[in-house]
SERO-4910 file (N, C-alpha, C, O; in steps of 0.05 Angstrom, whole numbers):
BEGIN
 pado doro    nc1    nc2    nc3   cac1   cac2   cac3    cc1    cc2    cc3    oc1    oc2    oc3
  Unk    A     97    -19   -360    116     -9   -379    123    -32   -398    130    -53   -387
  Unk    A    121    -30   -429    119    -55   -448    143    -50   -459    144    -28   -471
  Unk    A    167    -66   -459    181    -64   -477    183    -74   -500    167    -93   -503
  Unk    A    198    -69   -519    209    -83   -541    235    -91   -551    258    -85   -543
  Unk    A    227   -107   -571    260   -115   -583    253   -110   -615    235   -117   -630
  Unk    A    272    -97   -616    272    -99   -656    297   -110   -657    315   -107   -641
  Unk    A    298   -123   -676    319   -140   -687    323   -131   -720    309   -139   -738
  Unk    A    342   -115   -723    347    -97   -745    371   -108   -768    371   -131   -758
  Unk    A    384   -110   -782    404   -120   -793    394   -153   -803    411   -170   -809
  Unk    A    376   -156   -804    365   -189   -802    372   -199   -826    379   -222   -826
  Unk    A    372   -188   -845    373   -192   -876    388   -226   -883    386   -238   -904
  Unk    A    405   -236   -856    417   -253   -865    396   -277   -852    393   -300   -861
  Unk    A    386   -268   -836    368   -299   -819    345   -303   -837    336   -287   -854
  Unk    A    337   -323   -831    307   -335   -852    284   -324   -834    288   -313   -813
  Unk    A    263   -327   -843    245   -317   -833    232   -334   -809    215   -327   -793
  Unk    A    246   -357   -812    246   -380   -777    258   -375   -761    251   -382   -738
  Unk    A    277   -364   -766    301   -355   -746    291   -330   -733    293   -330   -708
  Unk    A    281   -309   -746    269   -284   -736    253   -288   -719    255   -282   -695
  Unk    A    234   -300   -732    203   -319   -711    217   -332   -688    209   -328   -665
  Unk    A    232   -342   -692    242   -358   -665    252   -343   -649    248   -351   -626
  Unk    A    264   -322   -652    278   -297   -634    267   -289   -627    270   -288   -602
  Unk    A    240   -274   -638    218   -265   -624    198   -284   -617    174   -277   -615
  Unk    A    204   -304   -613    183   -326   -593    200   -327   -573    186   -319   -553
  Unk    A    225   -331   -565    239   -335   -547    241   -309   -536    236   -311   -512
  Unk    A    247   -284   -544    241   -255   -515    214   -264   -513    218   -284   -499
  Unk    A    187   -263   -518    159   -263   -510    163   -283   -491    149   -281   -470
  Unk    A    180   -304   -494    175   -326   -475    187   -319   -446    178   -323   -423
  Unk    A    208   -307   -454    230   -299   -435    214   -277   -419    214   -279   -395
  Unk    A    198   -252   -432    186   -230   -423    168   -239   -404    164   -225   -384
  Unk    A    156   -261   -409    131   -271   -394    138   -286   -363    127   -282   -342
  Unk    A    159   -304   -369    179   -308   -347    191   -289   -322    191   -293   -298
  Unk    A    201   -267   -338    214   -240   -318    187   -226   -315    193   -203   -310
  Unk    A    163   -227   -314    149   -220   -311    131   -230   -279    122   -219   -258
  Unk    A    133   -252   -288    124   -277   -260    148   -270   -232    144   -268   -208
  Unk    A    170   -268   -247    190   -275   -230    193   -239   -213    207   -234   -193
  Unk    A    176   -222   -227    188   -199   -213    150   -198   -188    146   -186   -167
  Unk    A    138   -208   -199    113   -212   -185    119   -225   -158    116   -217   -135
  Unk    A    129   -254   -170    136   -259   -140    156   -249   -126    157   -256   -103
  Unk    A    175   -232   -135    192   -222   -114    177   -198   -105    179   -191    -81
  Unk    A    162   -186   -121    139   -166   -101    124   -176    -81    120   -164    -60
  Unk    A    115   -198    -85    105   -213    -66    106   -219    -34     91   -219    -14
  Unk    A    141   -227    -45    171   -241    -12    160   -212     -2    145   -207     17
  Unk    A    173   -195    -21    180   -166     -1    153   -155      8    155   -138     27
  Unk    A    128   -161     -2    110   -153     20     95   -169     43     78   -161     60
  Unk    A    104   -188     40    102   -212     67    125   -209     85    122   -217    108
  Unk    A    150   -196     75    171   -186     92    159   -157    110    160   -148    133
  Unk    A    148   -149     83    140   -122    108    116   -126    119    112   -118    142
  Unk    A     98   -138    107     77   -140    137     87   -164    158     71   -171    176
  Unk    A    102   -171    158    112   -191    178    123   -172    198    121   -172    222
  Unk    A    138   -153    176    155   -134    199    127   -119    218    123   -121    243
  Unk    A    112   -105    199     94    -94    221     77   -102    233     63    -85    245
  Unk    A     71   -128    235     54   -153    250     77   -146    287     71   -139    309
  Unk    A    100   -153    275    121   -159    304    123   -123    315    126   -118    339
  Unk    A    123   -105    299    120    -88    314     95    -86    325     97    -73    346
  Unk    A     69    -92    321     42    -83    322     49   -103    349     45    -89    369
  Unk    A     58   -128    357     59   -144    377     73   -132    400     67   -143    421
  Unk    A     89   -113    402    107   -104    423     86    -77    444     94    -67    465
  Unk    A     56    -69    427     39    -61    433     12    -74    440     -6    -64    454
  Unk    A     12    -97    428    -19   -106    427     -8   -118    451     13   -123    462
  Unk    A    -49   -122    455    -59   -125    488    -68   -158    485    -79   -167    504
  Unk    A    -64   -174    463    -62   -202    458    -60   -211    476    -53   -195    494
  Unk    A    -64   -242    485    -64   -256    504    -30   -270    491    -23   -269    467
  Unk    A    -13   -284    513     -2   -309    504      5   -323    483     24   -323    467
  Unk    A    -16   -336    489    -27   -351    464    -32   -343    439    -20   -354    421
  Unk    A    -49   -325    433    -54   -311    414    -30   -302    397    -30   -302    372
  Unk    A      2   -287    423     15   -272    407     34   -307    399     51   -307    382
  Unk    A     30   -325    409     55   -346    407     34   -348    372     47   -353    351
  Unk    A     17   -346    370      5   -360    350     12   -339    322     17   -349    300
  Unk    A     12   -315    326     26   -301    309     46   -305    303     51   -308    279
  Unk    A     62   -307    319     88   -313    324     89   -337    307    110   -337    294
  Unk    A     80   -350    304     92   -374    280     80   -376    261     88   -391    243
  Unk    A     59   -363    260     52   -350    230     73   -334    211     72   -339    187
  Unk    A     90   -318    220    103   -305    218    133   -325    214    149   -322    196
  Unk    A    135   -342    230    157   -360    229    153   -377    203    172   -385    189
  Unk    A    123   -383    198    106   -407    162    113   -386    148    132   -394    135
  Unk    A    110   -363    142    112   -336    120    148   -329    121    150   -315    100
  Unk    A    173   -330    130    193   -334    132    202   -356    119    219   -354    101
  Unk    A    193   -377    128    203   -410    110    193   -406     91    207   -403     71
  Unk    A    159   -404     87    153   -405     64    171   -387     36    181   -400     17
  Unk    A    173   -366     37    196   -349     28    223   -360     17    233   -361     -5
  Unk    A    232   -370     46    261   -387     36    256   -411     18    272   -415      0
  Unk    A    231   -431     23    225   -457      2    216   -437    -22    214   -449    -44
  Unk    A    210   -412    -23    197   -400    -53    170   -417    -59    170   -431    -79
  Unk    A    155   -417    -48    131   -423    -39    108   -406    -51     88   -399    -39
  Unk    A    113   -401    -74     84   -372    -75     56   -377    -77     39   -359    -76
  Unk    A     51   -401    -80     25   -407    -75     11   -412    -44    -12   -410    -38
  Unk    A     32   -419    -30     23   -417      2     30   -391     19     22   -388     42
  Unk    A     46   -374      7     66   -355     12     32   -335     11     27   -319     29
  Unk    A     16   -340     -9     -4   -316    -16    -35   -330      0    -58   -322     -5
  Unk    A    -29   -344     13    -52   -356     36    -39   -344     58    -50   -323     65
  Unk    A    -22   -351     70     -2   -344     96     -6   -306     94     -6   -290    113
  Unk    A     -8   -300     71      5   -272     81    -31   -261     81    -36   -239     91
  Unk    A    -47   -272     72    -77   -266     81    -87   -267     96   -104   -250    101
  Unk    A    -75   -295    116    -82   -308    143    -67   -290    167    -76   -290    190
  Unk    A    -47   -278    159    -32   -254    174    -47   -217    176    -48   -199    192
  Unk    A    -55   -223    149    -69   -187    152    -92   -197    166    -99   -183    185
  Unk    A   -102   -211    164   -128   -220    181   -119   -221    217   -131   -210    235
  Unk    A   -102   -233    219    -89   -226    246    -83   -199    251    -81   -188    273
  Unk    A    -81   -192    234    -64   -155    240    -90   -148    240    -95   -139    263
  Unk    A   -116   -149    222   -136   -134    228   -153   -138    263   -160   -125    282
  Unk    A   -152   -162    255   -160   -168    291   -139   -145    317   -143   -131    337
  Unk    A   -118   -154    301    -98   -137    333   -107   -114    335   -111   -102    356
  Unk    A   -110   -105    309   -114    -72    313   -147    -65    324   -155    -47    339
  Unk    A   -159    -83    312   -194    -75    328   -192    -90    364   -207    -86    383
  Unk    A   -175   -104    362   -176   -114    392   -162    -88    413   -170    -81    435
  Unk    A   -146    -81    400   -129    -50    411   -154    -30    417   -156    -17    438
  Unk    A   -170    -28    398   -177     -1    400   -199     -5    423   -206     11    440
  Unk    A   -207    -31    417   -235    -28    429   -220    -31    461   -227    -13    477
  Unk    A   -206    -46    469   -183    -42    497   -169    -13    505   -156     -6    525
  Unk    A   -176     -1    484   -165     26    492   -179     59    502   -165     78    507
***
């Protein structure tokens, strides 16, 4: 969804001043743009985190295996709180890859 800005009544600003108004929303637009990306981001490392720990209260994981999720899940939490999005989007890869394993390790155990 693209918004805009018209800036109507201008008649008194110079034609630098206009330009500059509309450099600064584009700049600003591009910003709230990033910033709503990465909050899509948190919130879906929040939810596959969530269904990683539920997928654990079922999987047939060893120990080990679940302690190791288990702090994967603890790096994807911090990472979040430091705002981290460049490791935030490795971590939450290195997690569905865990989730894919649990779930083929389930089935084939089942």
């Amino acid at each position: 969804m693209e918004q805009f800005v018209t800036i109507q009544g201008a008649s008194t600003l110079s034609e630098d001043e206009v330009q500059a108004m509309l450099d600064e929303a584009e700049k600003n637009a591009a910003a709230d743009k990033i910033k709503r990306e990465n909050i899509d981001l948190k919130n879906q490392a929040e939810l596959l985190c969530s269904e990683v720990e539920k997928e654990l209260t079922t999987s047939t994981l060893s120990e080990d295996e679940q302690q190791e999720v288990n702090t994967l899940i603890g790096e994807i939490k911090q990472t979040i709180q430091d705002d981290n999005i460049d490791s935030l989007k490795l971590l939450i890869e290195d997690l569905k890859e865990k989730l894919n394993g649990m779930k083929s390790s389930d089935t084939v155990n089942t």
